[in-house]
DSSP file (Angstrom, degrees, kcal/mol; ACC not computed):
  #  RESIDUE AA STRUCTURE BP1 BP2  ACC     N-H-->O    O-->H-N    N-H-->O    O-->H-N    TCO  KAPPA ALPHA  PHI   PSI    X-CA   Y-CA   Z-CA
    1    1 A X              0   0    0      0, 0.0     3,-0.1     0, 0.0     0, 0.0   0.000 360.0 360.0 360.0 -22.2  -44.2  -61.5  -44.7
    2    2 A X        +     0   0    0      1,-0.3     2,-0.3     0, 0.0     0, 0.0   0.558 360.0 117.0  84.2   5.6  -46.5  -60.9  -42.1
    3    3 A X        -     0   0    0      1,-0.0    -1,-0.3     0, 0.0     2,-0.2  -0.690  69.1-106.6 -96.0 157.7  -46.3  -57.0  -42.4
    4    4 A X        -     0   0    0     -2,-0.3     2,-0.2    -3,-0.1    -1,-0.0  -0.630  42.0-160.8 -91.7 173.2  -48.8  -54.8  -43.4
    5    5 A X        -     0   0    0     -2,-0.2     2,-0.8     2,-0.1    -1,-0.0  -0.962  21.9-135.7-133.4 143.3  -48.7  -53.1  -46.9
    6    6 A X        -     0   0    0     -2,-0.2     2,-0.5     2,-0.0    -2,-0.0  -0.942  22.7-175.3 -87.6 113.7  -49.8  -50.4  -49.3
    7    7 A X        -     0   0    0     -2,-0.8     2,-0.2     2,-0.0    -2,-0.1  -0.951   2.2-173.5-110.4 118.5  -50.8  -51.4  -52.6
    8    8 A X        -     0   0    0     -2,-0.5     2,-0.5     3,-0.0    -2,-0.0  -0.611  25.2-126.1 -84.1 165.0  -51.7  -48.8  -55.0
    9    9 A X        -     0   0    0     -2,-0.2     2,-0.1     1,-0.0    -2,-0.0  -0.899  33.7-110.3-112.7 127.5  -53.1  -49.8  -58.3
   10   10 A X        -     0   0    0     -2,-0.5     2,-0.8     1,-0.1    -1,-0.0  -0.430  21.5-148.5 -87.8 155.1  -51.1  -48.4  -61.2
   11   11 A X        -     0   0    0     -2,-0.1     2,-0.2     2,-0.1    -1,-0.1  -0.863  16.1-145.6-117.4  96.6  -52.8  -45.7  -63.2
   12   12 A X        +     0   0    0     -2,-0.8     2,-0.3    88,-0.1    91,-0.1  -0.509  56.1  47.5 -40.3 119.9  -51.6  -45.9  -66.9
   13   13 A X  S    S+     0   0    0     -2,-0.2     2,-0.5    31,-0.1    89,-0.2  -0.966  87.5   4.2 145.3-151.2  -51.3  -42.7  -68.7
   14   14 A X  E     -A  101   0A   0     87,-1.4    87,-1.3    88,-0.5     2,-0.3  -0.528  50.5-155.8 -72.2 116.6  -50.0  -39.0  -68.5
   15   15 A X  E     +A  100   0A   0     -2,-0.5    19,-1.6    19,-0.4     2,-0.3  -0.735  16.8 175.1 -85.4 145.8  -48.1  -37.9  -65.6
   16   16 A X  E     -AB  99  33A   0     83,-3.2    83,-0.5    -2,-0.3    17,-0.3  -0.974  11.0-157.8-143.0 165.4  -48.1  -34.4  -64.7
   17   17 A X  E     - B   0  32A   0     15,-2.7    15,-1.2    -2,-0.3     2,-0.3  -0.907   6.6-171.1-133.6 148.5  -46.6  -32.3  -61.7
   18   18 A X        -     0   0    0     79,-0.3    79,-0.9    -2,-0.2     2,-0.3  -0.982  17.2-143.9-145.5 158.7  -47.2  -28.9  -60.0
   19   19 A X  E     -E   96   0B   0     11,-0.5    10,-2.0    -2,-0.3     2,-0.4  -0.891  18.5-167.4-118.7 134.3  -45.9  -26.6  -57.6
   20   20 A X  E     -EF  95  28B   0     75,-3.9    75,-0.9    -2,-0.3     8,-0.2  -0.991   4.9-170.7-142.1 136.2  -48.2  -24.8  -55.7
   21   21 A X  E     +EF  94  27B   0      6,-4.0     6,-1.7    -2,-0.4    73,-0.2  -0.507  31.6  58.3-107.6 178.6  -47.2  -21.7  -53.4
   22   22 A X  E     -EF  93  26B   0     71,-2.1    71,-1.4     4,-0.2     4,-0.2  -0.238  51.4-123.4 121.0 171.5  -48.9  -19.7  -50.9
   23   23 A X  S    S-     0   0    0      2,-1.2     3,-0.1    69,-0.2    -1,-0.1   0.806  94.6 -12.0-131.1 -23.8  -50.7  -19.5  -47.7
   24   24 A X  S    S+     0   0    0      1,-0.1     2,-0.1    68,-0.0     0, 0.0   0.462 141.1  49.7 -95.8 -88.9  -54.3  -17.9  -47.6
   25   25 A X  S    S-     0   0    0      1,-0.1    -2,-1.2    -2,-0.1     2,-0.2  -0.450  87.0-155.0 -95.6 125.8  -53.8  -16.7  -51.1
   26   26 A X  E     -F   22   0B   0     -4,-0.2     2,-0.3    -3,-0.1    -4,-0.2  -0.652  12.5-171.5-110.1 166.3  -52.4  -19.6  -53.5
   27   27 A X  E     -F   21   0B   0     -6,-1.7    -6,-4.0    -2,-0.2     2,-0.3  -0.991   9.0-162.0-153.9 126.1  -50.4  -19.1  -56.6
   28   28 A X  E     -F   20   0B   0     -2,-0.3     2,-0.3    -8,-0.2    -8,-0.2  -0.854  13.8-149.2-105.8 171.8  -49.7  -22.5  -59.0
   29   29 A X        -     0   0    0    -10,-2.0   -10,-0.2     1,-0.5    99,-0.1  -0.750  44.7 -36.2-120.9 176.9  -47.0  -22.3  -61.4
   30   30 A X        -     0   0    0     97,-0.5    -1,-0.5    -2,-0.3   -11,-0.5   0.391  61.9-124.0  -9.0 160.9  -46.5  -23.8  -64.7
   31   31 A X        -     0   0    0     37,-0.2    37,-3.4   -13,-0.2    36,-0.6  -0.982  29.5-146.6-119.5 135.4  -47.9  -27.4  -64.8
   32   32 A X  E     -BC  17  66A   0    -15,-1.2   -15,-2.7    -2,-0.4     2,-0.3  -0.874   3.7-151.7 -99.2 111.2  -44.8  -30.2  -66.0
   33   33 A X  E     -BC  16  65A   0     32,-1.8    32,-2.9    -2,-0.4     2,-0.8  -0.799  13.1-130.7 -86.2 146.4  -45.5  -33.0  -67.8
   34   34 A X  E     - C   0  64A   0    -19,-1.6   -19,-0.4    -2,-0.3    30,-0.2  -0.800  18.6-149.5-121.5  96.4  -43.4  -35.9  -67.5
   35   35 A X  E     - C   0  63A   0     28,-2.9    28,-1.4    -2,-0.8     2,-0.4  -0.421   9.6-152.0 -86.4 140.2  -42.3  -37.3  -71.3
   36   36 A X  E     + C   0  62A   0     26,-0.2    26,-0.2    -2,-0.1     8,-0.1  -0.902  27.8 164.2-116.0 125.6  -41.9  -41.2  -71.0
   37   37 A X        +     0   0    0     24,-5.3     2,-0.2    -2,-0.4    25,-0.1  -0.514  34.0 134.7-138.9  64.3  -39.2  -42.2  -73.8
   38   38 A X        -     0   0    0      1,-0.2     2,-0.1     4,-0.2     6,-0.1  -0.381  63.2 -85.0-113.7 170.3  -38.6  -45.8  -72.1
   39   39 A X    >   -     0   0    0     -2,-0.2     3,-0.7     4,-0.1    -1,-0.2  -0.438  43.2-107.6 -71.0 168.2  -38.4  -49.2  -73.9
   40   40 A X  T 3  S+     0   0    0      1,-0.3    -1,-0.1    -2,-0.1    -2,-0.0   0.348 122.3  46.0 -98.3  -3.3  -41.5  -50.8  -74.5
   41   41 A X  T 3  S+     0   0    0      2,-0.1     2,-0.6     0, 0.0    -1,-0.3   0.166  99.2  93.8-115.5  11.8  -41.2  -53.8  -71.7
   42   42 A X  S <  S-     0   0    0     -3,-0.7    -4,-0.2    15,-0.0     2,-0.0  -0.856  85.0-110.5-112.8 120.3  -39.8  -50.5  -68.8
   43   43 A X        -     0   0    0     -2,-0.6     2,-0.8     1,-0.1    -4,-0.1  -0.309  20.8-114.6 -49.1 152.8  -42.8  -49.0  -66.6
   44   44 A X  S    S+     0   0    0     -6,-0.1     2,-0.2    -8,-0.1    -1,-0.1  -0.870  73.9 129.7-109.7  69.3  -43.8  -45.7  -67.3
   45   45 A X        -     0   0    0     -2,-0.8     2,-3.8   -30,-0.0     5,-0.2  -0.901  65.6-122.1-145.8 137.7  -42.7  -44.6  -63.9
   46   46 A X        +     0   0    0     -2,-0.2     5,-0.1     4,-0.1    -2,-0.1  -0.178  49.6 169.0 -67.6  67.9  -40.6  -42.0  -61.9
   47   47 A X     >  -     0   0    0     -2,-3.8     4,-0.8     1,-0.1     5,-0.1  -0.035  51.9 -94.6 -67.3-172.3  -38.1  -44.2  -60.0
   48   48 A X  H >> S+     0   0    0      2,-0.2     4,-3.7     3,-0.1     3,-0.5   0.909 131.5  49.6 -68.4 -40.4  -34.9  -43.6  -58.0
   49   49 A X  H >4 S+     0   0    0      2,-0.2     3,-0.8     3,-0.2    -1,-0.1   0.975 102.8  55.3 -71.6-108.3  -33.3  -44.3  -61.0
   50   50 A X  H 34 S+     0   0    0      1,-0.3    -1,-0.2    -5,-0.2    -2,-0.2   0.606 122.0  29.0   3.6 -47.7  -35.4  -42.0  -62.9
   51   51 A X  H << S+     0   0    0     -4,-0.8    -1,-0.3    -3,-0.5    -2,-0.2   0.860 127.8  35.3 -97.7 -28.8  -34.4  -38.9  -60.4
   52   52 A X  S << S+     0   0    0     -4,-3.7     2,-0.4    -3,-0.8    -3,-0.2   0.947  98.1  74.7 -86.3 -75.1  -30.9  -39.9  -59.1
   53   53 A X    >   -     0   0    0     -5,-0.4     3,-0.5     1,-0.2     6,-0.3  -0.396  44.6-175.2 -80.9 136.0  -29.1  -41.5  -61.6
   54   54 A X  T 3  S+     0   0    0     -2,-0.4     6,-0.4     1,-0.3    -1,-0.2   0.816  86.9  46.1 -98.4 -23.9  -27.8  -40.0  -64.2
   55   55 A X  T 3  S+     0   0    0      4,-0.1    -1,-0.3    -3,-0.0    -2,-0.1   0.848  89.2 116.3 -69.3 -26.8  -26.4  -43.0  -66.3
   56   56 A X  S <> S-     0   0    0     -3,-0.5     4,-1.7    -7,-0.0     5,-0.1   0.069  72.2-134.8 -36.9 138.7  -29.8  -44.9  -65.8
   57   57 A X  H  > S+     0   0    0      2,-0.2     4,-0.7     1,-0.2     5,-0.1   0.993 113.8  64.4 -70.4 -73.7  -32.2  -45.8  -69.0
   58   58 A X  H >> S+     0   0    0      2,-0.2     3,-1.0     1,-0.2     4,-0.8   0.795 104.9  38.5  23.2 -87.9  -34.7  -44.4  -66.3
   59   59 A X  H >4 S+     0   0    0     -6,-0.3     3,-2.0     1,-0.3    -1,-0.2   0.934 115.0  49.0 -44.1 -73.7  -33.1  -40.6  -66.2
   60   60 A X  H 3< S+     0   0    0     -4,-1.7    -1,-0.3    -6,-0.4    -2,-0.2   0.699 113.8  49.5 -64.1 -10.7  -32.4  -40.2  -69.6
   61   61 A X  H << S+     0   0    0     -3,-1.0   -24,-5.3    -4,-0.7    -1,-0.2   0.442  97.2  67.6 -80.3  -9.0  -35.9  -41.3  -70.5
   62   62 A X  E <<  +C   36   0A   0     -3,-2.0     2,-0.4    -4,-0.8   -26,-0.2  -0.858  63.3 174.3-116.2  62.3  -38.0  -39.3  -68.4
   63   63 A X  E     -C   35   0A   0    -28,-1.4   -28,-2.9    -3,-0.2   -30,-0.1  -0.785  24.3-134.8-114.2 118.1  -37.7  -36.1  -69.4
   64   64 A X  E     -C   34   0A   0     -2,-0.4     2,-0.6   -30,-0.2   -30,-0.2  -0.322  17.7-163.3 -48.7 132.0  -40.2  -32.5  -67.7
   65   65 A X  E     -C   33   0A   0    -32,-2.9   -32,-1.8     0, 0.0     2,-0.4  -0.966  18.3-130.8-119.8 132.8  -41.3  -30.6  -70.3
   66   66 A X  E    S+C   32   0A   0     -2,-0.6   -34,-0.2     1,-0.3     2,-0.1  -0.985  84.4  19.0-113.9 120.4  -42.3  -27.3  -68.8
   67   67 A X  S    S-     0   0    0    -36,-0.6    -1,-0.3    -2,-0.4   -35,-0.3   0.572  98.9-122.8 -91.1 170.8  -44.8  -26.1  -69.3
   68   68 A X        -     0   0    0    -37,-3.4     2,-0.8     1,-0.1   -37,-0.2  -0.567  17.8-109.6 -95.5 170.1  -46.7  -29.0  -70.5
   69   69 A X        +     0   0    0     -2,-0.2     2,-0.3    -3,-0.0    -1,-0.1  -0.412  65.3 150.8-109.6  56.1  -48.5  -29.4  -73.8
   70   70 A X        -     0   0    0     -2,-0.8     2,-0.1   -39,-0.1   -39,-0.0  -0.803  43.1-131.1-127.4 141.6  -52.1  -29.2  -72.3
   71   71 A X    >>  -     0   0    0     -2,-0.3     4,-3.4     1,-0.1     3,-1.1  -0.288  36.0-105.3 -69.3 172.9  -55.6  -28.1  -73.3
   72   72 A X  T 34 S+     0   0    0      1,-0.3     5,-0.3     2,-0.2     4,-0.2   0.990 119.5  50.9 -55.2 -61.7  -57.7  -25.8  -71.1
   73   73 A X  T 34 S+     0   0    0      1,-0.3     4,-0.4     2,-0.2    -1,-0.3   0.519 111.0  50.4 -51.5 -12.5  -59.8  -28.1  -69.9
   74   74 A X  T X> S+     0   0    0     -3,-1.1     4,-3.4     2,-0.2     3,-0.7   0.784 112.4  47.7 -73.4 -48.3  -57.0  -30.3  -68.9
   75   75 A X  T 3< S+     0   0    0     -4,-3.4    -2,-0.2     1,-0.2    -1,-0.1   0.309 104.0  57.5 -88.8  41.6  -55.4  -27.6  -67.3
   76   76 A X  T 3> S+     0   0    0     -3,-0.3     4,-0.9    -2,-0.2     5,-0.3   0.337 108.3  50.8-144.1 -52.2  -58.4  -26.7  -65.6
   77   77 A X  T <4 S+     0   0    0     -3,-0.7     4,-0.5    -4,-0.4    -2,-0.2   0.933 114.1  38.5 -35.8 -62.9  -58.5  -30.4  -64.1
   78   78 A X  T  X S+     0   0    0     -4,-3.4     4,-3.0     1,-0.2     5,-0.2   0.730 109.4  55.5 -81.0 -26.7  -55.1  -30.7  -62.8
   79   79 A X  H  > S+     0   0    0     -5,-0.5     4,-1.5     1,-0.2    -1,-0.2   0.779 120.5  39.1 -87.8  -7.9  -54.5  -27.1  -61.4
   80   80 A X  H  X S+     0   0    0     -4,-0.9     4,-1.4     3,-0.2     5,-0.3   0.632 110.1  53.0 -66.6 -43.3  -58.2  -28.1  -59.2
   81   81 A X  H  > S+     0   0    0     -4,-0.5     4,-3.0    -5,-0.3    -2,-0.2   0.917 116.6  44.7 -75.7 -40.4  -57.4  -31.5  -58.5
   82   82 A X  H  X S+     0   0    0     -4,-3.0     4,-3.8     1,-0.2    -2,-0.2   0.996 113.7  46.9 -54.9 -59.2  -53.6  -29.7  -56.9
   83   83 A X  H  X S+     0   0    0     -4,-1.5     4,-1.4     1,-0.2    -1,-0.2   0.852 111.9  51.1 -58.3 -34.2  -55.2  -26.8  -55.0
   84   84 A X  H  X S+     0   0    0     -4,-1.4     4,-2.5     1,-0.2    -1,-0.2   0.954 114.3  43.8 -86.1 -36.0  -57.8  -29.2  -53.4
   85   85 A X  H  X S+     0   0    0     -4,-3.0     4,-0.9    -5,-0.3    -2,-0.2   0.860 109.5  56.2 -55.0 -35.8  -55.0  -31.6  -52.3
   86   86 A X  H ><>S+     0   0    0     -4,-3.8     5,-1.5     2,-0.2     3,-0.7   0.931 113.0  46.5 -33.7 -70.1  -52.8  -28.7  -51.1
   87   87 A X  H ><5S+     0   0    0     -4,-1.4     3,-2.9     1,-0.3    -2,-0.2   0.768 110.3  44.6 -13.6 -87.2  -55.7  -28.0  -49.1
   88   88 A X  H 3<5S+     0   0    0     -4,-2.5    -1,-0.3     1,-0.3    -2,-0.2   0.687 115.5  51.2 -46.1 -44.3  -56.9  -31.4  -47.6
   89   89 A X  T <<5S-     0   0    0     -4,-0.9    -1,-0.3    -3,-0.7    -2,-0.2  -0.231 111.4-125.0-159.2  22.6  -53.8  -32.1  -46.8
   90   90 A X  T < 5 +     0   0    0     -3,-2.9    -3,-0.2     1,-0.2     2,-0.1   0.646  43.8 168.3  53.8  32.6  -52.9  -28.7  -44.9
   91   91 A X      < +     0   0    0     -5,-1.5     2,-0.3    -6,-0.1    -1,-0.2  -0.387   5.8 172.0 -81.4 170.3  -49.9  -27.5  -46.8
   92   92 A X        +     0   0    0      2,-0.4     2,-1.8    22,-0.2   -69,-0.2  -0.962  60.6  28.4-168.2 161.1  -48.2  -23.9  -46.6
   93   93 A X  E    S-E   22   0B   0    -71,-1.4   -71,-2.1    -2,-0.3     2,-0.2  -0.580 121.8 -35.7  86.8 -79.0  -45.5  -22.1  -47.6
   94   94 A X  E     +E   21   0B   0     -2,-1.8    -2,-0.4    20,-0.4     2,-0.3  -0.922  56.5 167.6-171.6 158.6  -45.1  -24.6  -51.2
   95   95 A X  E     -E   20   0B   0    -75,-0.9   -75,-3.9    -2,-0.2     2,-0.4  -0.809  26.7-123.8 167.5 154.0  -45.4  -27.8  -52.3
   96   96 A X  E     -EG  19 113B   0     17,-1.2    17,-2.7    -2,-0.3     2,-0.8  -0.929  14.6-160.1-124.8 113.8  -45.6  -30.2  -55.4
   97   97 A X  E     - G   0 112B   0    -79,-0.9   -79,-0.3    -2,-0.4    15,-0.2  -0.439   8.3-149.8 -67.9 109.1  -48.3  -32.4  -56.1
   98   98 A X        +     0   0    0     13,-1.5    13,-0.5    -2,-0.8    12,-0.2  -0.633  27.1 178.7 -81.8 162.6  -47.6  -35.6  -58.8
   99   99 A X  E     -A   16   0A   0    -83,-0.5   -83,-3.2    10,-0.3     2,-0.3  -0.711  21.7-147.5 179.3 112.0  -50.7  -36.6  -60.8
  100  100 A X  E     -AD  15 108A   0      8,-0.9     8,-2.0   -85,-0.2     2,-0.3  -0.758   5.6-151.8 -83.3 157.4  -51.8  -38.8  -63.2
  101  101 A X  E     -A   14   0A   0    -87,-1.3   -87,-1.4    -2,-0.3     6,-0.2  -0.958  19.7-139.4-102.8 148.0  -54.5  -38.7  -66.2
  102  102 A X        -     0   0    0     -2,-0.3   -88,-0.5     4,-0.2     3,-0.2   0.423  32.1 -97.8 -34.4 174.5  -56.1  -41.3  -67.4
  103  103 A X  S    S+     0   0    0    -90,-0.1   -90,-0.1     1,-0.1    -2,-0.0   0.369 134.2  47.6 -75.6   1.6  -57.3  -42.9  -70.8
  104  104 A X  S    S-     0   0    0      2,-0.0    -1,-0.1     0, 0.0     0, 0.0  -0.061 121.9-115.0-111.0  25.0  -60.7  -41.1  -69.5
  105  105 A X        +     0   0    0     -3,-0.2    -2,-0.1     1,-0.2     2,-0.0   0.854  64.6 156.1  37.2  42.3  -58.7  -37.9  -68.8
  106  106 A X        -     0   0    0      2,-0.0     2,-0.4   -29,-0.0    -4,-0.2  -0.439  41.5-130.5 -72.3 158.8  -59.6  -38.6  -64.9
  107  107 A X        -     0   0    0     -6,-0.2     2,-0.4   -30,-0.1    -6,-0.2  -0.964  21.5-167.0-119.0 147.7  -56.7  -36.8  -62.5
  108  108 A X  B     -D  100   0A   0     -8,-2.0    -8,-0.9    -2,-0.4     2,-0.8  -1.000  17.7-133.3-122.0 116.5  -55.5  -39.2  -59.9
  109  109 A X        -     0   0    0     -2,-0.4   -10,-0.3   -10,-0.2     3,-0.1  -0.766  25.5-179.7 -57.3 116.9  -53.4  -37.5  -57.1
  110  110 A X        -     0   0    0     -2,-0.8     2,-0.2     1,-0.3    -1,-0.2   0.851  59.2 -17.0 -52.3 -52.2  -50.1  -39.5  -56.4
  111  111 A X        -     0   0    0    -13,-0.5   -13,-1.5     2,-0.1     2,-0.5  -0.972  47.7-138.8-159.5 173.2  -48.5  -37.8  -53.9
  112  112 A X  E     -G   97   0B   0     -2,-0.2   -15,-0.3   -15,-0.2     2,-0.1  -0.732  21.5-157.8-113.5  74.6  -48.4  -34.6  -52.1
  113  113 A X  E     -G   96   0B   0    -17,-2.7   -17,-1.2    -2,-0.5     3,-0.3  -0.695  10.4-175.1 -90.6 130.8  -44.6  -33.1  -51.2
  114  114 A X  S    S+     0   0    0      1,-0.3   -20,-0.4   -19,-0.2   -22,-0.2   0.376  87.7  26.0 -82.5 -10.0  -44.8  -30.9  -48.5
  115  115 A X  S    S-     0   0    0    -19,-0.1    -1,-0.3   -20,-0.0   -20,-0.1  -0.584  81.0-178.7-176.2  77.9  -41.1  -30.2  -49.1
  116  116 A X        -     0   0    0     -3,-0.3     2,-0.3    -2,-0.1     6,-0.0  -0.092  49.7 -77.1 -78.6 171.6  -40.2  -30.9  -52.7
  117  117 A X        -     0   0    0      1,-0.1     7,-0.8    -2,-0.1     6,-0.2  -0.685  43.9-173.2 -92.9 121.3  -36.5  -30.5  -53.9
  118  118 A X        +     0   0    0     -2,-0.3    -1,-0.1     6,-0.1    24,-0.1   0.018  38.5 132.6-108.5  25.9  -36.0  -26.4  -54.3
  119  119 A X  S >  S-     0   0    0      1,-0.1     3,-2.8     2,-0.0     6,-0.3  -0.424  76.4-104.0 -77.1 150.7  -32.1  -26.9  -56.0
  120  120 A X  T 3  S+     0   0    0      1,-0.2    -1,-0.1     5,-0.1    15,-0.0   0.829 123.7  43.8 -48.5 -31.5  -31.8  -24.6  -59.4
  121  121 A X  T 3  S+     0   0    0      4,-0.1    -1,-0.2     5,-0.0     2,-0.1   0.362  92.0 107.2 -96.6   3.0  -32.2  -27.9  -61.7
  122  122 A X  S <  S-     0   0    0     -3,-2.8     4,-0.5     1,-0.1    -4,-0.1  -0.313  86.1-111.7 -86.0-179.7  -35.1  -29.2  -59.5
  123  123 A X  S  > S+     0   0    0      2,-0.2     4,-1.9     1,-0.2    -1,-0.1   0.716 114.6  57.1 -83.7 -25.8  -38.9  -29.0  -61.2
  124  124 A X  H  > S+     0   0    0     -7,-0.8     4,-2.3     2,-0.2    -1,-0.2   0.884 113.2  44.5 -73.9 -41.4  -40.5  -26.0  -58.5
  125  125 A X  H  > S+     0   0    0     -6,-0.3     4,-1.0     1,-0.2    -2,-0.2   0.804 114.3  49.7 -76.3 -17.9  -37.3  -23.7  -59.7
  126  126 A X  H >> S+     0   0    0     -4,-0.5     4,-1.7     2,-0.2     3,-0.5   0.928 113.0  42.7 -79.0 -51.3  -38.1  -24.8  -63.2
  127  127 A X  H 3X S+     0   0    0     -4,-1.9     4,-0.9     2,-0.2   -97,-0.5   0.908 112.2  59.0 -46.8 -43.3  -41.9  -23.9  -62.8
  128  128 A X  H 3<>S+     0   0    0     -4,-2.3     5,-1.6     1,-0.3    -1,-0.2   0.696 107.8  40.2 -43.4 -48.4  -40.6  -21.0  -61.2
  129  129 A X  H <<5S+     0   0    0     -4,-1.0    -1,-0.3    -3,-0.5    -2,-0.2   0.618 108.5  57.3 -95.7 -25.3  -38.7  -19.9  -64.2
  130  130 A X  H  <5S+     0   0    0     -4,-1.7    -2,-0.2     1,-0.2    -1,-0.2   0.840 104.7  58.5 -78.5 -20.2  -41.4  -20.8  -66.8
  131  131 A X  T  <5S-     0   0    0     -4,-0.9    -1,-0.2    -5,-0.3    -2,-0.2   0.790 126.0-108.5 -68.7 -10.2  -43.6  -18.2  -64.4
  132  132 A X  T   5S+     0   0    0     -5,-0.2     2,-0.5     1,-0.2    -3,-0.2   0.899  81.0 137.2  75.7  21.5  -40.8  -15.6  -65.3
  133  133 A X      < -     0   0    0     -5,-1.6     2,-0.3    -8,-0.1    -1,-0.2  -0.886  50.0-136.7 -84.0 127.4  -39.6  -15.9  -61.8
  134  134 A X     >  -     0   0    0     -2,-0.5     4,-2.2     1,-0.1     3,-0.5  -0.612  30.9-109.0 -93.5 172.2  -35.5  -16.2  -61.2
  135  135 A X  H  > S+     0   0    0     -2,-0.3     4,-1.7     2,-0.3     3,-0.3   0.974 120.0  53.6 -82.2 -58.9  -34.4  -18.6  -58.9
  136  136 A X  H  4 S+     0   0    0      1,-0.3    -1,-0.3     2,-0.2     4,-0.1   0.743 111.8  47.5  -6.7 -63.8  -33.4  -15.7  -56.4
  137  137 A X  H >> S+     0   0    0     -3,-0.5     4,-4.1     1,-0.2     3,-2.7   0.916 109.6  53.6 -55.1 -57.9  -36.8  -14.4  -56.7
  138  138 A X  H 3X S+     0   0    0     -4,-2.2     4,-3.4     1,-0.3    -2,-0.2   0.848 108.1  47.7 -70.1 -27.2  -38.2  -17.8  -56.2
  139  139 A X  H 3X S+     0   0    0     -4,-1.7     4,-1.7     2,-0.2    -1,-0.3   0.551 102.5  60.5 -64.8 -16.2  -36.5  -18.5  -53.1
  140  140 A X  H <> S+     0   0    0     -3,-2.7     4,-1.4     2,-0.2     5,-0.3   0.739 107.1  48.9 -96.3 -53.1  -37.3  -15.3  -51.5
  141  141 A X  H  X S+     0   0    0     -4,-4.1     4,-2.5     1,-0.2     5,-0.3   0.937 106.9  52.2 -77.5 -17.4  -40.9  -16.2  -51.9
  142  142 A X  H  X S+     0   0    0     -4,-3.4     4,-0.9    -5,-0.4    -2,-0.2   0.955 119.3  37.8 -51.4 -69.6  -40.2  -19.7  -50.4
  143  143 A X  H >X S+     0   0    0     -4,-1.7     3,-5.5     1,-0.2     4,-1.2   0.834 115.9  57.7 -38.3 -80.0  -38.3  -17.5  -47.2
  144  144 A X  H >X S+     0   0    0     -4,-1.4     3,-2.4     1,-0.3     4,-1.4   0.755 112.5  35.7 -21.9 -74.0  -41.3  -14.8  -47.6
  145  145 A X  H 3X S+     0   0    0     -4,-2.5     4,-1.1    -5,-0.3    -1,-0.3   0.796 118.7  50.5 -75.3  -9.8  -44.4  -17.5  -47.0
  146  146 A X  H << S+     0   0    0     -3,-5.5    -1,-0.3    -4,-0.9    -2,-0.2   0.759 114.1  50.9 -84.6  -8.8  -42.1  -19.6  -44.2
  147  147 A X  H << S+     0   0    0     -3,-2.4    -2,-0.2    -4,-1.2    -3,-0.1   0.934 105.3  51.2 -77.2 -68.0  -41.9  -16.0  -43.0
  148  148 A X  H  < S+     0   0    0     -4,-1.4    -2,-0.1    -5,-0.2    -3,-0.1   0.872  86.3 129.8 -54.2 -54.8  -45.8  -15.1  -43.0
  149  149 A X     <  -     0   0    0     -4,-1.1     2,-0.6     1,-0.1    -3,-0.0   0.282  53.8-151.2 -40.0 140.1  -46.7  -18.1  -41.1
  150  150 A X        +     0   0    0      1,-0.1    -1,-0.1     2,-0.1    -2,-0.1  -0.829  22.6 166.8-105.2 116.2  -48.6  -18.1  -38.3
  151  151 A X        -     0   0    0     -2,-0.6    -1,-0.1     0, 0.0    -2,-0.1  -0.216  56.1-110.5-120.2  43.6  -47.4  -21.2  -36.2
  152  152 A X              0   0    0      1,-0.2    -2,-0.1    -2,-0.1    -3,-0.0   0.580 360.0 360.0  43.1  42.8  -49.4  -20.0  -32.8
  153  153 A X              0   0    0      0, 0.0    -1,-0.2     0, 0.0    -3,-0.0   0.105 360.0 360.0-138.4 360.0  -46.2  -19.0  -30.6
């Protein structure tokens, strides 16, 4: 095609997700696992499909469980492997890191959103609420840390 490309190499195994607040002082919530209940020939992936549509084998198959089902030392992994991507990659206010493990329980970052979907049914209001936050509340701390910032003007 004569464009350039990014090819990632797919990482088989657990996906998990987290929302991570703050600006100096960081706060994760819950960690989300993302239960794959697909047919046996359909990747084990979070498509358009998967988020958007609601009739999709994708949607109904894909299901958060919050929080997820994790030992310490897993969750000891993932909530290290987020905060250092948050980090590197100079987020504020909130943002949700995607993440796989491995079959050698390695954590793989996926992606970084700087400005994940904050709607009551989305996965940060869901973290939110497994913290024993109410979606009111949680939103007030979104305003609160866009609030705190210091954007040098």
């Amino acid at each position: 095609y004569g464009k350039k490309a990014l090819v990632e190499e797919y990482i088989d195994g657990r996906e998990f997700n987290m929302t991570i607040m703050g600006n100096n002082i960081l706060t994760t919530l819950p960690i989300s696992e993302i239960c794959f209940s697909l047919p046996q020939d359909t990747p084990k992936i979070l498509s358009y499909e998967a988020k958007w549509d609601t009739e999709s084998v994708y949607y109904r198959g894909t299901l958060p469980q919050c929080p997820a089902d994790i030992d310490t030392n897993t969750k000891r992994n993932i909530v290290g492997a987020g905060l250092k991507a948050y980090t590197v990659t100079g987020c504020c206010g909130y943002a949700r890191i995607d993440m796989r493990m491995d079959g050698n329980n390695d954590i793989y970052v996926l992606e970084v959103n700087p400005n994940p979907d904050i709607s009551p049914d989305a996965g940060a209001a869901i973290q939110a609420s497994a913290a024993g936050m109410s979606y009111n509340d949680f939103i007030q701390k979104v305003v609160q840390l866009a609030m705190e910032r210091d954007f040098g003007y």
